[in-house]
Backbone as numpy.savetxt, mean C-alpha at the origin, in Angstrom:
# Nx Ny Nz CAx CAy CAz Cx Cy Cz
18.09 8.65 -7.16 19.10 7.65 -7.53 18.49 6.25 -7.47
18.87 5.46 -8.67 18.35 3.93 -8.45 18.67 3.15 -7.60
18.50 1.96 -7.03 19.02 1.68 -5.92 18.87 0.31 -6.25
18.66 -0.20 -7.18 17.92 -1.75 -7.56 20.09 -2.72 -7.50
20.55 -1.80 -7.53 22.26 -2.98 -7.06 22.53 -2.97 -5.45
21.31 -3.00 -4.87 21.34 -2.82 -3.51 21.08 -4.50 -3.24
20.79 -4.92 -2.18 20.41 -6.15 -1.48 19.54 -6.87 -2.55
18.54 -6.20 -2.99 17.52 -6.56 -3.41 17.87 -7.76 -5.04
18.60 -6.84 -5.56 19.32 -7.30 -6.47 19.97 -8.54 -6.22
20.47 -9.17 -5.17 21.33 -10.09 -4.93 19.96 -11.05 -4.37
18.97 -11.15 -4.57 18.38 -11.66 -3.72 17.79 -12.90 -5.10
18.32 -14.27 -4.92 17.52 -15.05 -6.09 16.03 -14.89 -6.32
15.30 -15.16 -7.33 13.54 -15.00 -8.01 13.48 -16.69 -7.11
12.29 -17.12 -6.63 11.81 -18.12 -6.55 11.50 -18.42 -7.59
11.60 -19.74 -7.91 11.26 -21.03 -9.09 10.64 -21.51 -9.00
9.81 -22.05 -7.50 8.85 -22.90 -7.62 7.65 -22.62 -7.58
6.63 -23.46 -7.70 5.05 -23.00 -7.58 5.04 -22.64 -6.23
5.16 -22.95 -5.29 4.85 -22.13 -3.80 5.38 -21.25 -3.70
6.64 -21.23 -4.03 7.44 -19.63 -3.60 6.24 -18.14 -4.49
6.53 -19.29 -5.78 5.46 -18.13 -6.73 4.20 -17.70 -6.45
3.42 -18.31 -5.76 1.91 -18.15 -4.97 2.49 -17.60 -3.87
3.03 -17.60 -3.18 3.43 -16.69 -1.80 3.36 -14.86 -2.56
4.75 -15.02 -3.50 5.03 -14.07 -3.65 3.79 -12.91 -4.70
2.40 -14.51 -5.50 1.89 -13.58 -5.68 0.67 -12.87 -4.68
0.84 -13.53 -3.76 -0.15 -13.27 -2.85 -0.16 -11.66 -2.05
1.30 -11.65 -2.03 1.45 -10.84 -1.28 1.29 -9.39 -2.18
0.62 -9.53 -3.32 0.28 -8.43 -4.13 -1.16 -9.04 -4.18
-1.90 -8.99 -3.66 -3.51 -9.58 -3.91 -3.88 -8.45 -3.56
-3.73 -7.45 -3.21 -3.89 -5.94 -3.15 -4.23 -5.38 -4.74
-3.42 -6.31 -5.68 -3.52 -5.53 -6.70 -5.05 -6.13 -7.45
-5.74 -6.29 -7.01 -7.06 -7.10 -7.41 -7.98 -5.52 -6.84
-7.63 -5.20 -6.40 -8.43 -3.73 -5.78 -8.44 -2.88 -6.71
-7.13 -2.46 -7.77 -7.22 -1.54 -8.82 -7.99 -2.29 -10.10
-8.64 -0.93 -11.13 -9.35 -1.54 -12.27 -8.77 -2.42 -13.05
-7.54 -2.80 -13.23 -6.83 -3.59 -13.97 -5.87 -3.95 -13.11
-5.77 -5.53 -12.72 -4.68 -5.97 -12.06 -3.37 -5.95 -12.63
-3.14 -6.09 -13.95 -1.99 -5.54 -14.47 -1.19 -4.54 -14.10
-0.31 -4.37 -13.13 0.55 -4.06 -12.65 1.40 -2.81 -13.77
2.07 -3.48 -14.97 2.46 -2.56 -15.86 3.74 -1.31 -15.32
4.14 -0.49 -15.31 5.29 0.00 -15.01 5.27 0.68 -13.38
5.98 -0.20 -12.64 6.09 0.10 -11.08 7.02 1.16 -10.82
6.62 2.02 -9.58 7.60 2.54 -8.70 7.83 2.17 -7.33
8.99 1.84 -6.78 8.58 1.28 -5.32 9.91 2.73 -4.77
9.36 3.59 -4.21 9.72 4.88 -3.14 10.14 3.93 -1.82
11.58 4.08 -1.41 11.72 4.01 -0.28 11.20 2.42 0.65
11.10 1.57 -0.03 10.28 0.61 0.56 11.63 -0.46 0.93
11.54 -0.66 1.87 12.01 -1.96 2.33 12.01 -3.03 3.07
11.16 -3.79 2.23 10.25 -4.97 2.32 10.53 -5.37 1.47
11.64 -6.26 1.72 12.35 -7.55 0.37 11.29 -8.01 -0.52
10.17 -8.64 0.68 9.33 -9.62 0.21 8.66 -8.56 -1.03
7.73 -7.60 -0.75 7.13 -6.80 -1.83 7.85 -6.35 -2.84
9.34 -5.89 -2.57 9.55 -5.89 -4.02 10.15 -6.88 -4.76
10.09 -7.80 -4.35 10.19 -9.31 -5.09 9.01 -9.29 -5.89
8.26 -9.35 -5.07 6.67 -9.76 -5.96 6.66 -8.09 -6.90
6.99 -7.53 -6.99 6.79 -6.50 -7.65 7.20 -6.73 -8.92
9.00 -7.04 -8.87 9.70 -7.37 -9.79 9.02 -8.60 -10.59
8.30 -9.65 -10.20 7.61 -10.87 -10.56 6.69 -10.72 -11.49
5.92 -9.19 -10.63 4.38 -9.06 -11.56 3.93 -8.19 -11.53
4.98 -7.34 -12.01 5.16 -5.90 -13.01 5.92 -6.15 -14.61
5.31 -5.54 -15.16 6.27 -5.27 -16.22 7.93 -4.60 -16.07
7.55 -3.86 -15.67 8.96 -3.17 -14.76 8.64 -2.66 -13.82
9.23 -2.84 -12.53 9.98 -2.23 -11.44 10.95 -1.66 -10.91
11.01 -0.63 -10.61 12.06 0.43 -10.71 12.11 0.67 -9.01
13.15 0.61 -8.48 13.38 0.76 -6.67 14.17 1.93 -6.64
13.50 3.01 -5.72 14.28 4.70 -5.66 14.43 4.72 -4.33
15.74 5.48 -4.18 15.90 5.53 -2.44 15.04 7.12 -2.29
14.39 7.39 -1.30 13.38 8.19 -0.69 14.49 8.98 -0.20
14.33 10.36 -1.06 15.47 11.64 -0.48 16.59 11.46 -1.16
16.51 10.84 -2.53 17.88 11.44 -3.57 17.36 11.56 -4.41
17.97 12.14 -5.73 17.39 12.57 -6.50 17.56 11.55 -7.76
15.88 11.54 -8.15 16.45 10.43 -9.29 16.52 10.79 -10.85
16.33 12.19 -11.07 16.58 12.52 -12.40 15.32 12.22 -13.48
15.56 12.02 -14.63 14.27 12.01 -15.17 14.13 10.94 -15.36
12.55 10.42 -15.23 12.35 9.11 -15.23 11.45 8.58 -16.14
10.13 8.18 -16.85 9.34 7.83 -17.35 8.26 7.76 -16.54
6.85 7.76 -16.76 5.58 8.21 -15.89 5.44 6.65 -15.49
4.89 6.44 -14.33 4.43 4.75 -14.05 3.22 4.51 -13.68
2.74 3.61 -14.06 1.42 3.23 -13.75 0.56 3.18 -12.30
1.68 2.61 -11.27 1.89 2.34 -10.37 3.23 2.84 -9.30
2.48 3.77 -8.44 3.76 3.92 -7.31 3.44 3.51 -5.90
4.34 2.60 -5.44 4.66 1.80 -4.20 5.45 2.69 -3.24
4.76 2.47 -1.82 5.10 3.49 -0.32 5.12 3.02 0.44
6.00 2.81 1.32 5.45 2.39 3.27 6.03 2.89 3.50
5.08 3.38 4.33 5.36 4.44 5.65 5.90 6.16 5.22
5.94 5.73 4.28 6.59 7.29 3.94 6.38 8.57 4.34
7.28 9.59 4.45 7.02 10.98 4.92 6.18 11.75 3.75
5.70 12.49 4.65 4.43 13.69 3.40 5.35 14.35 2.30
6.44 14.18 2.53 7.50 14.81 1.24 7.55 13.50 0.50
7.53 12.50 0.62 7.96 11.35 -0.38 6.52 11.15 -0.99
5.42 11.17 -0.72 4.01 11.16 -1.12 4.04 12.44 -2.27
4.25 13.39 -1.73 3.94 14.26 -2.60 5.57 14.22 -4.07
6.45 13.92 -4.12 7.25 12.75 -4.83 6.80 11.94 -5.75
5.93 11.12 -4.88 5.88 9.96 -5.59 4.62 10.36 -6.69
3.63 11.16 -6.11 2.52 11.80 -7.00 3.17 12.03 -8.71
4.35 12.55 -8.78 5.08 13.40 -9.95 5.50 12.17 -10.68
5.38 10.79 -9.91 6.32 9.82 -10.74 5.12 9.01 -11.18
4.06 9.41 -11.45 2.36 8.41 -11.87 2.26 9.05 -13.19
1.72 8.37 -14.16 1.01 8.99 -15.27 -0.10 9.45 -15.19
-1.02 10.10 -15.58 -2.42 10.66 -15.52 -3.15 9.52 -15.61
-3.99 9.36 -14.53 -4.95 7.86 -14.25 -3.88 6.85 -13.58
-2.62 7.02 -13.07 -1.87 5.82 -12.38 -2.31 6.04 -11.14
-2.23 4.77 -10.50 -2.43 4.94 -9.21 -1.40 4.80 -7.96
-1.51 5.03 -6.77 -0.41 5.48 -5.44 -1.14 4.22 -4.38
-0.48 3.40 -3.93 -0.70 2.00 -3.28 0.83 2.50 -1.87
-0.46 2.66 -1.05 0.57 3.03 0.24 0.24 1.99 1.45
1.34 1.51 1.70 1.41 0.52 3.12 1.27 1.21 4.07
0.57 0.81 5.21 0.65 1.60 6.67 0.80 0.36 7.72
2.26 0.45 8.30 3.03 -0.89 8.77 2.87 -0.69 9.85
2.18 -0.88 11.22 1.91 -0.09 12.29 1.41 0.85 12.49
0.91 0.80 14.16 0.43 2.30 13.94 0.97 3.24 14.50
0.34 4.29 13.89 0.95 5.94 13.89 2.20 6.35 14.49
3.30 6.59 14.56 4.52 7.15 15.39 4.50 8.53 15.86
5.04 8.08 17.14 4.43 9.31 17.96 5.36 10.33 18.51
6.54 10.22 17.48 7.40 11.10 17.01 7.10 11.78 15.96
6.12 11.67 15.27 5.83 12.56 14.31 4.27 12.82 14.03
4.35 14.19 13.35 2.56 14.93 13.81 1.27 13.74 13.55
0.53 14.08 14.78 -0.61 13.28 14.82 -1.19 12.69 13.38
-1.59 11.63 13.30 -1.83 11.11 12.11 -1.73 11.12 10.68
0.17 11.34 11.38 0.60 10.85 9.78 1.02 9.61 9.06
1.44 8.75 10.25 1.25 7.20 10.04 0.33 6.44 10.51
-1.62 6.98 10.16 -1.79 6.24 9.61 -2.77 6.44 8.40
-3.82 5.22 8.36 -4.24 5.01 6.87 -4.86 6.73 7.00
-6.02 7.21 7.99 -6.26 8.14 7.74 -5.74 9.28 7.45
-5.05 9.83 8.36 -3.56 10.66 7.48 -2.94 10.75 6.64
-2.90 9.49 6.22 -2.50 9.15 4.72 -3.45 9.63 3.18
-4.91 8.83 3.70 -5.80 9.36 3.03 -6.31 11.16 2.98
-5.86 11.92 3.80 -6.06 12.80 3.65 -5.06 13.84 3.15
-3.81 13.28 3.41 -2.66 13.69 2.36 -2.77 13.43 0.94
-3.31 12.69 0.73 -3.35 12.21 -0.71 -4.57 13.01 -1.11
-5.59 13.34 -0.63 -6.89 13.95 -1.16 -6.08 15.68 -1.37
-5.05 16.10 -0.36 -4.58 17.29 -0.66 -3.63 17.57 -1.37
-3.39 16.06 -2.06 -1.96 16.62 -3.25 -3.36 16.13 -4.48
-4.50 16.16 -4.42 -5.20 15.88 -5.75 -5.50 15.18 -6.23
-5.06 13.83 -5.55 -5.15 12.63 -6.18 -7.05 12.25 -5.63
-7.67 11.06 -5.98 -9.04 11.11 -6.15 -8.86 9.46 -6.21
-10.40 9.20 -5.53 -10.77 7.76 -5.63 -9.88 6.75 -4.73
-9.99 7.84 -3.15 -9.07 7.51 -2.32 -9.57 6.78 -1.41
-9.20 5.54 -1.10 -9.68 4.37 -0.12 -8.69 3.56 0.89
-9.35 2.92 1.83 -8.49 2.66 2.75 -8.85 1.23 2.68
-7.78 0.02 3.83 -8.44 -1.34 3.42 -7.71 -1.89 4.88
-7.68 -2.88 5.18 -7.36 -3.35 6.45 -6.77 -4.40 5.78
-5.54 -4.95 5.82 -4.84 -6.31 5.83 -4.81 -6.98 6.71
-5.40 -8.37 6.96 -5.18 -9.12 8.41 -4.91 -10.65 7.82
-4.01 -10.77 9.14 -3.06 -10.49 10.30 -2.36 -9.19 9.73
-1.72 -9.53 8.54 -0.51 -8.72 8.27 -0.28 -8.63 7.25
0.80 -7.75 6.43 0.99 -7.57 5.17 1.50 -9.03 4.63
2.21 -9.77 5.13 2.64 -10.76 4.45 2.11 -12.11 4.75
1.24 -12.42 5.03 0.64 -13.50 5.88 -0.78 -13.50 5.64
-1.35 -11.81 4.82 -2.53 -11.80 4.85 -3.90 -12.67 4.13
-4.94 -12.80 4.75 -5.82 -13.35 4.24 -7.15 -12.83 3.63
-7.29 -12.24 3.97 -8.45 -10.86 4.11 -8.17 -9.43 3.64
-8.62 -8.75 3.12 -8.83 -7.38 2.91 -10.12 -6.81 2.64
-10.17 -5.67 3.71 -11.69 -5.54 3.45 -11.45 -3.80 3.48
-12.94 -3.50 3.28 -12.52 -1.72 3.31 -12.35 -1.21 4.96
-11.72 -0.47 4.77 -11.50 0.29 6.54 -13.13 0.43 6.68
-13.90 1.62 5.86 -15.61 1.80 7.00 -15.82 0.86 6.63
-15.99 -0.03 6.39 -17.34 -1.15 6.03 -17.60 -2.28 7.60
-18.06 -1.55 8.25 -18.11 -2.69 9.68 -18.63 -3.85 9.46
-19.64 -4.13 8.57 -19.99 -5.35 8.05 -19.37 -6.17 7.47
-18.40 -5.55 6.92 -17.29 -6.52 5.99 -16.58 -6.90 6.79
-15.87 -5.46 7.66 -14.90 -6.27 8.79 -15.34 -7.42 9.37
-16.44 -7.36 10.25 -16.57 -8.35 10.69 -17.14 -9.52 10.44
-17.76 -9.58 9.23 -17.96 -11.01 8.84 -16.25 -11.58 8.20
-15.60 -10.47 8.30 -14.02 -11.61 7.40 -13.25 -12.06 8.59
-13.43 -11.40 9.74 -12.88 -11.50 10.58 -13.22 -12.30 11.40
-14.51 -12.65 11.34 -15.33 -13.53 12.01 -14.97 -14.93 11.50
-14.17 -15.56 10.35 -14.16 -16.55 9.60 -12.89 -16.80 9.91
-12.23 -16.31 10.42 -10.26 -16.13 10.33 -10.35 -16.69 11.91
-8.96 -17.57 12.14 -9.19 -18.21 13.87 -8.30 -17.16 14.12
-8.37 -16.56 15.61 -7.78 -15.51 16.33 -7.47 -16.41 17.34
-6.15 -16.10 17.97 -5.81 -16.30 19.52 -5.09 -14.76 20.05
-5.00 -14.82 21.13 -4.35 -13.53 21.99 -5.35 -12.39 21.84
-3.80 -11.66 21.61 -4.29 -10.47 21.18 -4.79 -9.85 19.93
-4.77 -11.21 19.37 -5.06 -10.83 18.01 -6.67 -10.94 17.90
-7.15 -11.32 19.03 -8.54 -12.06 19.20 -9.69 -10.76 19.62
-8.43 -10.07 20.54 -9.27 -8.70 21.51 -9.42 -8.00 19.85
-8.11 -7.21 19.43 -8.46 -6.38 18.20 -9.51 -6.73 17.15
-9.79 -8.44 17.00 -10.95 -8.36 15.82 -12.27 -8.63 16.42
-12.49 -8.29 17.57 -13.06 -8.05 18.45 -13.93 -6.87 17.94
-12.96 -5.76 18.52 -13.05 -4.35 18.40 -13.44 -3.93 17.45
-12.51 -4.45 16.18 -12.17 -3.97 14.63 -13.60 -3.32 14.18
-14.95 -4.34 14.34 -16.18 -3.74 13.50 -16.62 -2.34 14.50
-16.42 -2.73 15.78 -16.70 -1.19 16.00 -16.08 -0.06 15.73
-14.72 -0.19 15.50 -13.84 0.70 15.57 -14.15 1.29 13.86
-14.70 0.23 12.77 -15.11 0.10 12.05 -16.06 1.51 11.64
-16.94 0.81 12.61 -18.67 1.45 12.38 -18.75 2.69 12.95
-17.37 3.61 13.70 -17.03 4.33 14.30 -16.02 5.55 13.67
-15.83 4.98 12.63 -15.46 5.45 11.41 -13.40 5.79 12.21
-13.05 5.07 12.92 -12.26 5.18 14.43 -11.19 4.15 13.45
-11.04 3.08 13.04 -10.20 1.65 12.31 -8.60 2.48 11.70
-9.22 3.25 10.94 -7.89 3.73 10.30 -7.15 4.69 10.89
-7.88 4.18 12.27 -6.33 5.45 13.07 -5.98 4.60 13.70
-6.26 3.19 13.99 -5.36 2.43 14.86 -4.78 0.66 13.59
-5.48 0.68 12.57 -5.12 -0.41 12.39 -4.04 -0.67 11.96
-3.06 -1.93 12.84 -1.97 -2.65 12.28 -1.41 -2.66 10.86
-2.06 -3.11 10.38 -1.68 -3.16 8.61 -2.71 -2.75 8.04
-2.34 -1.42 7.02 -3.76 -0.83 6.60 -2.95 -0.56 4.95
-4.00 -0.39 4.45 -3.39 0.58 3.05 -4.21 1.58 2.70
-3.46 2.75 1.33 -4.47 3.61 0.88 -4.07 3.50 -0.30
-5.19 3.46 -1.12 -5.29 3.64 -2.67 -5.73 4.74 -3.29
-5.50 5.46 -3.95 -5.24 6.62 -4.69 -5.09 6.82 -6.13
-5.58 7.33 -6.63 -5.86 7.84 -8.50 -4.93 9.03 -8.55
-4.25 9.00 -9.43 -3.84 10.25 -10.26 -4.68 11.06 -11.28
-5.98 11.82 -11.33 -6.74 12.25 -12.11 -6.21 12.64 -13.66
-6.61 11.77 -14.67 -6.58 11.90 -15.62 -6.97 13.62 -16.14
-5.81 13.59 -17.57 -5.62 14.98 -17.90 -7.04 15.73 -18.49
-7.89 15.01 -18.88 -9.37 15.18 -19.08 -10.12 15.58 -18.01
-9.87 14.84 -16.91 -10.21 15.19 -15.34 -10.17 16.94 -14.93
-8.64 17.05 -15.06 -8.16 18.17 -14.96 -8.34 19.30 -15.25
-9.26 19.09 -16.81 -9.81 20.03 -17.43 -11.05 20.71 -17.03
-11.56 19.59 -16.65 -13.22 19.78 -16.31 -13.83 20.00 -15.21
């Protein structure tokens, strides 16, 4: 079922140049896929005003589904949007990509420990996605945070982590974790604990499939 006459709907577009750089920022994620063109969105279950604002902004279309109803037949999308989602909404959202679209999953915290060992996070994630088929599966670290972020680097790359992290001012506790981060990094260890992570994912083209 659609869900776009929900909150989201009532929520005014920013007008100005800052609101508009905020909101496109908070898709600078989409600089990671081969074509930043956005083109026909799905956002599964997400609720994070802010992202699907920017979705609606800089997509061609965006389409918002509540996670666990049924939405009937839909058109294939280029792009399908996740946080946090259960291994049933992943494997979902797989059916709603065209051949070569890709699956852009948030990991908003880490792991819950109400539910089986590493399924919230990036790694669990990434390995769900390698077992529904999908390909050209990567992980990335957002810091501080999804909406605030400045940085994205790959989860293994300890070198990356820590030279981006090394450039960013830390206080607290935010200081101990980017601390850690390159080892946890170089330890191949990051994507089972990091704060804000994502996974990116291919839908293998029907040529793929063949061969």
């Amino acid at each position: 079922m659609l869900s776009e006459e929900r909150e989201f709907e009532e929520r005014e577009l920013p007008r100005d140049n800052d609101a508009l750089l905020q909101a496109s920022r908070r898709l600078d994620w989409r600089f990671l896929l081969p074509d930043p063109e956005l083109g026909r969105v799905a956002c599964v279950g997400v609720d994070d005003l802010d992202l699907v604002e920017s979705l609606r902004l800089f997509s061609s279309e965006a389409t918002v589904l509540e996670a666990g109803r049924p939405w009937g037949e839909l058109a294939p999308h280029d792009v399908v949007v996740l946080r946090n989602p259960a291994e049933a909404e992943l494997a979902a959202g797989v059916l709603l990509l065209r051949p070569g679209g890709w699956m852009y999953v948030e990991v908003d915290g880490v792991g819950d420990r109400r539910l089986p060992e590493g399924r919230r996070t990036a790694r669990g994630y990434a390995a769900a996605l390698r077992r529904l088929g999908l390909v050209e599966v990567q992980g990335h670290l957002h810091w501080p945070d999804f909406r605030s972020c400045g940085v994205i680097v790959p989860l293994g790359d300890a070198l990356a982590v820590r030279l981006a992290l090394a450039r960013r001012r830390q206080n607290g506790s935010a200081r101990l974790v980017a601390r850690l981060a390159p080892l946890l990094a170089a330890c191949n260890l990051l994507a089972l604990v990091a704060p804000s992570a994502s996974v990116l994912a291919r839908r293998p083209a029907r040529e793929e499939g063949r061969a």
